[in-house]
C-alpha positions as CSV (number, residue, x, y, z in Angstrom):
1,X,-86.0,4.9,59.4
2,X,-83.9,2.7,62.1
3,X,-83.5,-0.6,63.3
4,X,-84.3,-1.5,66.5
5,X,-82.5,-4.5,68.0
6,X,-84.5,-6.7,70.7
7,X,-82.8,-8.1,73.5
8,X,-83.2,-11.2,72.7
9,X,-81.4,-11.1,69.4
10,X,-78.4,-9.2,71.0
11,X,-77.9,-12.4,73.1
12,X,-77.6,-14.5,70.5
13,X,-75.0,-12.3,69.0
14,X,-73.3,-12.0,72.2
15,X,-73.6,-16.1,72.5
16,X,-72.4,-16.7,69.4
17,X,-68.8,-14.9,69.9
18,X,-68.5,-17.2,72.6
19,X,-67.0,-19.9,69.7
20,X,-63.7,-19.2,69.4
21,X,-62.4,-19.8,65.8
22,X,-65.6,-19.0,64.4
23,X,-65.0,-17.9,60.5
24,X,-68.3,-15.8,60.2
25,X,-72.1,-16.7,59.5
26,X,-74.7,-15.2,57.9
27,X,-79.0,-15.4,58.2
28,X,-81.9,-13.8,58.4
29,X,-83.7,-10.9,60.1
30,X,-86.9,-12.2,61.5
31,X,-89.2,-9.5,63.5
32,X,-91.6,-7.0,61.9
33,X,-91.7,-3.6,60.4
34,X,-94.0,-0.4,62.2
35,X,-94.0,2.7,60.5
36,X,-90.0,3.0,59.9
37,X,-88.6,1.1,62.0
38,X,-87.4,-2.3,61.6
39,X,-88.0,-4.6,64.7
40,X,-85.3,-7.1,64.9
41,X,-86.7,-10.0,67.2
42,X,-84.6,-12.9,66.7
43,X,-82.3,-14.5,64.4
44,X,-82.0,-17.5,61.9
45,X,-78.3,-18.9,61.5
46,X,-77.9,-20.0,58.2
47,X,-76.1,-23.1,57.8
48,X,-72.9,-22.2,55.5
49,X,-71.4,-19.2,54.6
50,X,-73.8,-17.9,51.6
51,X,-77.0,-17.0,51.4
52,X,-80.0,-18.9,50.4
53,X,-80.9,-19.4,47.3
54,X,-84.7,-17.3,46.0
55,X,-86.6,-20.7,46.3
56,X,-85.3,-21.4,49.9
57,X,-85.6,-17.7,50.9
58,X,-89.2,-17.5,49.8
59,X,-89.8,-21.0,51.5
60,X,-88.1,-19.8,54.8
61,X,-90.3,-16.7,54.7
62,X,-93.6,-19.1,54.4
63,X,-92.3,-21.1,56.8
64,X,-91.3,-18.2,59.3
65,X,-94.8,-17.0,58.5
66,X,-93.6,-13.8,56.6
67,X,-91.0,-12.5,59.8
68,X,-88.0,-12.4,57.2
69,X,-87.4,-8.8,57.2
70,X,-83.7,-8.8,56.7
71,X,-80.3,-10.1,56.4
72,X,-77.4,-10.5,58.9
73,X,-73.8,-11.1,58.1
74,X,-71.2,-11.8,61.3
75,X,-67.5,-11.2,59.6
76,X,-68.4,-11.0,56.0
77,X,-66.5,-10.3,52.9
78,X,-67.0,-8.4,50.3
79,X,-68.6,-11.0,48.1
80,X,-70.9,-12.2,50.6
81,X,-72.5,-8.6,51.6
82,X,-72.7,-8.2,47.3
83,X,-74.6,-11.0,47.4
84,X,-77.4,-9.1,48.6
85,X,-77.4,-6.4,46.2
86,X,-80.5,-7.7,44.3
87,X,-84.3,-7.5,43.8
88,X,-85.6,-9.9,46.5
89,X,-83.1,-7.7,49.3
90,X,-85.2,-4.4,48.1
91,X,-86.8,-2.7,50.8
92,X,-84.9,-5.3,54.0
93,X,-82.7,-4.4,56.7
94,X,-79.0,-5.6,56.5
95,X,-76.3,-6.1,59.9
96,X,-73.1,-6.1,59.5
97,X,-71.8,-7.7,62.9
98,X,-68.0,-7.4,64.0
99,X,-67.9,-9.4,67.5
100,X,-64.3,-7.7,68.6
101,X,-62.9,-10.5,71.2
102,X,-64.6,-13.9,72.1
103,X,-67.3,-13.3,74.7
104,X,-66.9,-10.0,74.4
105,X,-68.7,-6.9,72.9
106,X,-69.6,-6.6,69.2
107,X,-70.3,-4.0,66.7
108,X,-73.1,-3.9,64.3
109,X,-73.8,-1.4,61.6
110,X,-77.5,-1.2,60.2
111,X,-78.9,-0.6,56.7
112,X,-81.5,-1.1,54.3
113,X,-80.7,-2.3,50.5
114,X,-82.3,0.2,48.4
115,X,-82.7,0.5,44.6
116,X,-82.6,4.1,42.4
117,X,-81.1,2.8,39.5
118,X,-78.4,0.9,40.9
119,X,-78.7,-1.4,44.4
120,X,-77.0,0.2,47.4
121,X,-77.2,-0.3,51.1
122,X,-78.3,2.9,52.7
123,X,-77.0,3.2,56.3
124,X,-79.5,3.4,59.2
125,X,-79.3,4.2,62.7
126,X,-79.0,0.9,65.0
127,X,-81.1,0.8,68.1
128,X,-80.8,-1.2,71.4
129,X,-83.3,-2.3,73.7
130,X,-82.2,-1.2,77.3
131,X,-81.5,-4.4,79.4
132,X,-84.1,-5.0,82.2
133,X,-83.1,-3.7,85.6
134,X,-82.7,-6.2,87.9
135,X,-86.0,-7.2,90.2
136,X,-85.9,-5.5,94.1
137,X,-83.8,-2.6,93.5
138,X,-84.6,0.4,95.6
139,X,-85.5,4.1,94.2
């Protein structure tokens, strides 16, 4: 099982350590799942500092037609990443982003939350996709 991190929601990751004195954020996954891989393809930026409640994070799945398949927090604590040791995180990918200078690189650790008698996050192997290589180069 991995996660697999699309382009397209690197640059927004990238983009949004651009803001300097930025205090964290947290959102959602939104992609799909094959086989066991999680397919990160963009991400929501939740207004706020704490996750949704279960009524707006089933209504946010409806509305993002059932592409909720995990959770992102950029610079959480403690009691935000607990906050998503519970039944309707079961089964979805989690990020922990660390953007390490404004406009710079980041870091991101993956997992999945997991239940066997007590809910954990299990690490998981993170993924890039390659960036493109540039049109007209030469062999």
């Amino acid at each position: 099982m991995d996660v697999y991190l699309a382009r397209e929601a690197e640059k927004s990751i990238e983009a949004w350590g651009m803001f300097p004195g930025r205090k964290g954020a947290v959102g959602l996954l939104l992609g799909h799942t094959r086989g066991k891989r999680f397919f990160v393809e963009r991400l929501f930026v939740a207004p706020g500092r704490s996750w949704p409640s279960l009524d707006d994070f089933y209504a946010l799945d409806r509305l993002f037609e059932g592409r909720v398949i995990g959770f992102f927090g950029i610079l959480p604590d403690h009691k935000t990443k607990r906050g998503l040791l519970a039944p309707f995180a079961v089964g979805k990918a989690y990020l922990e982003i660390k953007v390490l200078r404004t406009g710079g690189p980041f870091a991101a650790s993956a997992s999945v939350v997991d239940f066997d008698g007590r809910f954990r996050f299990v690490r998981l192997p993170l993924r890039k996709e390659r960036a493109a290589r540039p049109a007209g180069r030469g062999r």
